[in-house]
C-alpha positions, 0 to 999 in steps of 0.5 A, a space after each residue: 614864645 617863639 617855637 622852633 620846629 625841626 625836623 625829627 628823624 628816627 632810626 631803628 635798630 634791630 637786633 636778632 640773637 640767634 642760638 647757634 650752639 647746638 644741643 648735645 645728646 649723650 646716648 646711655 651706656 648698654 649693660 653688655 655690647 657683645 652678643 652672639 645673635 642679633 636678637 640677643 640685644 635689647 630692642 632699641 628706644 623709641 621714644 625720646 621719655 624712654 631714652 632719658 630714663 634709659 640714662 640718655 641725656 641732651 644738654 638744652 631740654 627746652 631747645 628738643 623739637 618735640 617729636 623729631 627722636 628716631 633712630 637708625 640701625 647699620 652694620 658694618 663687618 661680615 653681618 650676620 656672623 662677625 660684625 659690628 650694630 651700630 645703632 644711632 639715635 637722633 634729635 632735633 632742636 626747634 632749630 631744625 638742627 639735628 644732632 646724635 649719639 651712637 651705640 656700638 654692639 659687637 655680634 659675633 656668631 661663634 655656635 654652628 648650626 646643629 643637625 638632628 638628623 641619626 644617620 646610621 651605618 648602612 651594611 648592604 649585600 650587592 645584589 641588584 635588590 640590594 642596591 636598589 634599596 640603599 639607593 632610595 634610601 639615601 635619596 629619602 634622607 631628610 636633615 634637619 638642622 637648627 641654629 642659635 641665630 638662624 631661621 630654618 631658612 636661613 641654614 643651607 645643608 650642603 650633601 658630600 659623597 664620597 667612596 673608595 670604589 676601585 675603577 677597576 672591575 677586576 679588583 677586589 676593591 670594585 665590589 668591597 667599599 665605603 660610601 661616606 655621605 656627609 651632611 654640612 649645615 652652614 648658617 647663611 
């Protein structure tokens, strides 16, 4: 027997399958999207288990990257009076490709604040005592003022005077007239 070596040369082929179809997320409808206050409207999900048992779906559960799930909250409109929440989930895939969905609330603050402060009409004579106390007491009225969706602090209480006192000293108008104080409570 006679044997014939020959060279033998090998190749390789690799072949590298990547998935580049991202996942789908599919945010759950909320029960109701208008609202008067922000505060009115659900809090948003924190985790991914409570979106899917809230209706939310993804399409390729075995692609999420375990603990990617956030959200994100803007606005856009006149916040906090008229505007529109959008409030944005987000997912990863083991990818590192992130995906999300949206939820749209519309917030429309329609209820002014309310002031609680009983302000009486004042009748006074016009001697100097007289006007000497009006004047403290129109200085040591205190408003206050409540609203739906603002915080005390966020009210501003804008005082307006007005009267109809006559300029001239020798009208009977100068000494017989109106003082009208006018409180204004705004929601900022």
């Amino acid at each position: 027997f006679n044997y014939v070596f020959k060279e033998v040369k090998t190749c390789q082929q690799v072949v590298k399958i990547i998935d580049m179809v991202p996942i789908v997320l599919e945010c759950f409808e909320p029960q109701k999207t208008d609202y008067e206050c922000y505060g009115e409207i659900d809090a948003p999900i924190t985790s991914f288990e409570d979106f899917l048992a809230a209706g939310g779906k993804i399409s390729e559960i075995k692609k999420y990257k375990e603990g990617s799930f956030r959200y994100e909250e803007s606005e856009q409109g006149l916040a906090p009076c008229d505007y529109t929440l959008i409030r944005t989930y987000f997912v990863s895939d083991i990818r590192g490709q992130e995906v999300s969905c949206d939820q749209r609330y519309t917030i429309k603050d329609v209820t002014p604040p309310t002031i609680h402060t009983r302000l009486d009409t004042i009748k006074i004579a016009c001697d100097q005592d007289s006007l000497i106390e009006i004047a403290l007491k129109m200085e040591d009225v205190v408003i206050d003022a409540t609203d739906n969706c603002s915080t005390k602090d966020e009210i501003e209480i804008v005082k307006n005077i007005q009267k109809n006192q006559s300029e001239d000293t020798h009208d009977c108008a100068y000494n017989n007239y109106t003082i009208w104080r006018t409180w204004i409570a705004k929601d900022k």
